[in-house]
N, C-alpha and C positions, 0 to 999 in steps of 0.2 A: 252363504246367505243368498238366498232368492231376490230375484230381480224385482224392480218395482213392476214390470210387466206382468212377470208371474203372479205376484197378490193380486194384481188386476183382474187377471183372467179368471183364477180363482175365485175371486169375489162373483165377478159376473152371473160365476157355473153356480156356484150357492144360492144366489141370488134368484135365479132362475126359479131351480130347486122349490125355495122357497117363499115364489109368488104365486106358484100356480098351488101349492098347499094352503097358503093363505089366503086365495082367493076361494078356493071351497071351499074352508071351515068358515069363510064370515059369509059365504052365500046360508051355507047350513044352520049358522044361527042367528042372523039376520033376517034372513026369509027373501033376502033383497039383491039380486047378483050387480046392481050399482051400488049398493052399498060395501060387498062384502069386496068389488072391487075396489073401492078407496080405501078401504081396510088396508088390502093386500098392497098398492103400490104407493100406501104411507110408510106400511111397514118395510117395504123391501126399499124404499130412500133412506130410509134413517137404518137398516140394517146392515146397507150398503156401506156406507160410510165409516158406520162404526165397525166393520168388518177388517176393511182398510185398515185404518187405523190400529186394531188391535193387531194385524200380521206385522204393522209395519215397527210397532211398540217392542212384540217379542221376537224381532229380526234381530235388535241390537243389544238382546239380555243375551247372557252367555251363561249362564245360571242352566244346571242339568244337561250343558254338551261337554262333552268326552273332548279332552285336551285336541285328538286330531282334529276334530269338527271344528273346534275352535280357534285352533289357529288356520285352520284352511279359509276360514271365512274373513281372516286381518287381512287389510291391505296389505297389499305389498312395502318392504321396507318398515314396517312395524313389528314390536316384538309384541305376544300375547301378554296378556296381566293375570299374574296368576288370583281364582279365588277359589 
């Protein structure tokens, strides 16, 4: 499993990504680059988070990893469950 640091950073680099593309598609049809800016860093707070949250969601599904993956990623002193 990935560290919370890692989803973070990840988010970030996404996030990034995906404010300067959403700041010029809402420039393009806005007409308005203060508008297509609040567009873009509405969208990139709430895409941020719910980013987060979905890495951090399918961190702890074990659904579609291959039994090594899965149990590399159990604490220590825990046995795997099998499903």
């Amino acid at each position: 499993m990935e560290s919370s640091k890692r989803s973070l950073a990840k988010a970030v680099s996404w996030q990034m990504v995906g404010l300067v593309t959403m700041a010029i598609l809402g420039e393009v049809f806005t007409g308005s680059f203060f508008a297509g800016s609040e567009l873009a860093l509405t969208s990139c707070a709430i895409g941020f988070v719910m980013y987060v949250l979905h890495e951090r969601v399918w961190a702890g599904i074990r659904w579609g990893l291959n039994r090594a993956s899965a149990a590399a990623s159990q604490p220590v002193g825990t046995a795997p469950t099998g499903s």
